[in-house]
N, C-alpha and C positions, 0 to 999 in steps of 0.2 A: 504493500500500500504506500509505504512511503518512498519506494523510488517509483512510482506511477507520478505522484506528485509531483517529486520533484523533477523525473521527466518533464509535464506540463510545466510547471514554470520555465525548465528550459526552452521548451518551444515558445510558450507567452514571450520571454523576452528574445529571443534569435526574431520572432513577426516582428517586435517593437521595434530592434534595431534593424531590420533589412527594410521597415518601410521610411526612416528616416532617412537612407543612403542614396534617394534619388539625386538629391541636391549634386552630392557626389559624384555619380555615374554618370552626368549628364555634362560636365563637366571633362571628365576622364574619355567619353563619349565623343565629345567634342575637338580632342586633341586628336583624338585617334584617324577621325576621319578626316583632320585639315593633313595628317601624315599621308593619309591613304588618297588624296587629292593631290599632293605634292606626288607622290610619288605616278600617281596614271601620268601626271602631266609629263615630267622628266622622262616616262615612258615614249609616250607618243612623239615628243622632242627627237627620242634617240632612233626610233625608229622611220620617221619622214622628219629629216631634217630639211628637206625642200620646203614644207608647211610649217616652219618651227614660229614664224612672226605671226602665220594664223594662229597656230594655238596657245601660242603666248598673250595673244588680245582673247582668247575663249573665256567665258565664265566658269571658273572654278566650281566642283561638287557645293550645292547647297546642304545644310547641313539642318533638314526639314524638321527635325527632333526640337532642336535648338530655337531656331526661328518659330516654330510653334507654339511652345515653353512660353518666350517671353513675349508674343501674342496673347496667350490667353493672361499672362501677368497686367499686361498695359493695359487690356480689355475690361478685365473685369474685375483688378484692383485701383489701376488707376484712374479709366473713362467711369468704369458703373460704382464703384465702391466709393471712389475717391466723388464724386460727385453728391450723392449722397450724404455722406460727411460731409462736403462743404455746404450743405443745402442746410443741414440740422444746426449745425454747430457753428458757421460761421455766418452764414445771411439772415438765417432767422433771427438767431441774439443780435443782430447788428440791427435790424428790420425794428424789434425792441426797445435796442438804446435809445434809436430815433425817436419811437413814440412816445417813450418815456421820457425824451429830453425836452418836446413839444406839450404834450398834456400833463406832466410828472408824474413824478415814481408813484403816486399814492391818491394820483385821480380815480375816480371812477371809472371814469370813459377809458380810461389808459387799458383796462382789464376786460372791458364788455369792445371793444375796437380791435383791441388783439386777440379777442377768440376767435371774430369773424374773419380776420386777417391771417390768420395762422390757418385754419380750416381753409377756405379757399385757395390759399398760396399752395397748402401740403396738398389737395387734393388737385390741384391741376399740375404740380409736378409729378406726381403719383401716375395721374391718366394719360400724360402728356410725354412724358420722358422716362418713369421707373420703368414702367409696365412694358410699353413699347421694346425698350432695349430689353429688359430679364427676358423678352421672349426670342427677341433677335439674339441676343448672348448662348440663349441655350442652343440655338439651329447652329447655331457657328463653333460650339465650343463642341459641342456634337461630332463636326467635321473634324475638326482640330484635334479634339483626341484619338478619334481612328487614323488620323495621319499621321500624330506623335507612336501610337502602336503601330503600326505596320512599317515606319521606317526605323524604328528602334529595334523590333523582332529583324527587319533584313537586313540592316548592318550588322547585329550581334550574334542571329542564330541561322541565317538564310531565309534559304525560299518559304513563304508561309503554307501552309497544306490545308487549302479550305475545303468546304464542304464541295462534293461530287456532283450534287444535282441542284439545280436551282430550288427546285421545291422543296427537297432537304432544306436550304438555307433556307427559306420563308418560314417552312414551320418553326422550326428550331427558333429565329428572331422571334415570331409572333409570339411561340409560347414563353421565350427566355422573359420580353416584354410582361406577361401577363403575370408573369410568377414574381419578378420585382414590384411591382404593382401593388401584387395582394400581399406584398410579404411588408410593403409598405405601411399597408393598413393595419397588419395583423404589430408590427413595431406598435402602429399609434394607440390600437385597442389596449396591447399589453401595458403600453406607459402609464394610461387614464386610470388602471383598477386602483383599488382604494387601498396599497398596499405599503403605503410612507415610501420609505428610500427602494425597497425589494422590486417595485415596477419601475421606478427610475432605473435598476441596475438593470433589469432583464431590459427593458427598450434600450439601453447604451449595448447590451450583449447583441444585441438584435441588428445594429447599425454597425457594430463592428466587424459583423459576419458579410453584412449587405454590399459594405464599401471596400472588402476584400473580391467579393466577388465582383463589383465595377470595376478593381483595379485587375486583378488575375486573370477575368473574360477575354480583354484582349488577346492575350498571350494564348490562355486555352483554346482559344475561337482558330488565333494562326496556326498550331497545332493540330487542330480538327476534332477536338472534344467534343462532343456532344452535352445539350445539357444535364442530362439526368448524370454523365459521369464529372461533369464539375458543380455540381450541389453536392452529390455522394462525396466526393474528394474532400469537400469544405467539412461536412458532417465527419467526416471522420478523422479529419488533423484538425480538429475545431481550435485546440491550445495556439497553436501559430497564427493561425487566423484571425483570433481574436487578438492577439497580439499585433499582426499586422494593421489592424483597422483602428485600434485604439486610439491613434494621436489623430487621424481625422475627426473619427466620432466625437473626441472630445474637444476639438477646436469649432467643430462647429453646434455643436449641442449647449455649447455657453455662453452663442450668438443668441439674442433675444429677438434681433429680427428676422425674419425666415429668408430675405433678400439679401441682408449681410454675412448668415450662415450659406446662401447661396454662391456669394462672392468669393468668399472665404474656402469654400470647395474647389471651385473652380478656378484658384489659383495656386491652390498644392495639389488637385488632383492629378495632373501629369507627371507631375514626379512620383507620385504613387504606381501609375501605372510603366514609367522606365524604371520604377526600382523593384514591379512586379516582374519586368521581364526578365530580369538577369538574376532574380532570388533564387534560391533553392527551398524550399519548403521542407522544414521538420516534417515527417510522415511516423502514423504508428506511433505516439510518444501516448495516446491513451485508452486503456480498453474499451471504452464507451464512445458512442456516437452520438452526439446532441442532432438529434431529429427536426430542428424551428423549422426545415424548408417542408417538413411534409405535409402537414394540414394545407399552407397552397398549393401543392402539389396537386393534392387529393381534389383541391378544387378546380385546378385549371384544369385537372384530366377530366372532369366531370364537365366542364366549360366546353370543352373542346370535342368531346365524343358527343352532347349533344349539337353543335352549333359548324361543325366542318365534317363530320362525319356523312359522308355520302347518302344521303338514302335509297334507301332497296326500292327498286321501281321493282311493280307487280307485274308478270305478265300478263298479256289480255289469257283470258278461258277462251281452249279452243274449243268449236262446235262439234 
């Protein structure tokens, strides 16, 4: 019993420290491939040195990891977050001082003029510019992290081995889709019970499984996993995993606003997902299987058998 445990801790901390080492890798990443650019060139140089002034004016390997990283950083910490903060914290106290310095600090009217002021102003940058962007952010940061996986898997692991048939790939997306979903809702169910800190810990347990599978899916997906065997895989190295998801889960779980926890993902989630690619996963460090993905399981196979399941046409009776 007690080296089962302290097996699991060692995997808890090996997830904790391999999801912190994107920062790193991408970095390390980066040298690797201005090496591997220098060196194609000095190639093609030595072999048509008749074309050495074309290739010398060519554009060097992009290094799409990199440039997508600090894309989704300027996006959606600097353009969506950082506006936001300037919106809260510096125009509206500024908007304040004004009207406080005009009607005083201890008018009346100072306090019934800035509710309507403050409501109007929040609300039309809310309708006008949050909303707008958090939705354009998420279609683009969507793009951006399947580009940031698939050229982090081919520069580091090769060719990706996707699925074989298109409609293989459809189902598998529709249902991967419908199972994060419910497993979404079943987090928030679990948070609400009336259980003090025990349903805060199970919803943080629940997030840090979810946001290991957002980051590892890439990687499993180039690989050719199917989803029932990267749920299964999670359930059963659950100690790493949870250790993996931990420092997300908890940075954004102690954002109060659901758009600043949204910013706040979307500007380490990349590094989650180059530091999923090059992990190695503790395996087998606990006899148990923590089961969370099965109850959506049970439901989206129930979703799905009645609702894509073909139906049986009758023959006519013949006479």
């Amino acid at each position: 019993m007690e080296n089962t445990v302290l097996a699991m801790g060692h995997a808890l901390l090996k997830g904790i420290l391999d999801s912190l080492k994107g920062i790193i890798i991408i970095f390390r990443l980066d040298n690797k491939l201005k090496e591997r650019s220098e060196l194609k060139r000095k190639k093609k140089e030595f072999e048509s040195p008749s074309h050495q002034k074309t290739q010398s004016s060519s554009v060097p390997e992009e290094n799409k990891v990199w440039k997508r990283t600090v894309q989704c950083c300027l996006l959606n910490g600097g353009v969506f977050c950082g506006s936001i903060l300037l919106f809260d914290h510096i125009l509206l106290p500024f908007l304040l001082m004004i009207l406080r310095l005009i009607l005083g600090s201890s008018s009346t009217y100072t306090q019934f003029y800035w509710t309507w002021i403050n409501l109007v102003l929040s609300w039309t940058f809310n309708a006008l510019w949050v909303l707008p962007l958090f939705t354009l952010s998420k279609v683009i940061n969507s793009l951006w992290f399947q580009d940031i996986a698939d050229s982090a898997y081919r520069y580091t692991q090769g060719r990706p081995h996707h699925f074989t048939s298109l409609s293989k790939l459809l189902a598998d997306t529709l249902f991967s889709l419908l199972i994060q979903s419910l497993f979404l809702v079943q987090t928030m169910l679990v948070s609400k019970l009336p259980l003090y800190l025990l349903s805060d810990s199970i919803g943080l347990i629940h997030m840090c499984l979810l946001y290991s599978l957002y980051a590892y899916e890439y990687k499993w997906y180039n690989q050719g996993w199917e989803l029932h065997r990267r749920l299964t895989f999670i359930e059963h190295n659950f100690p790493y995993f949870l250790g993996f998801g931990l420092t997300l889960a908890v940075l954004t779980h102690v954002c109060s606003s659901y758009v600043i926890s949204g910013c706040v993902f979307s500007v380490l989630f990349p590094l989650q997902i180059i530091a999923a690619n090059e992990a190695d996963p503790v395996i087998n460090k606990s006899e148990y299987q923590l089961k969370l993905f099965s109850p959506v399981i049970a439901i989206s196979n129930a979703v799905f058998n009645h609702t894509i399941r073909p139906a049986q046409v009758k023959q006519p009776a013949r006479r």
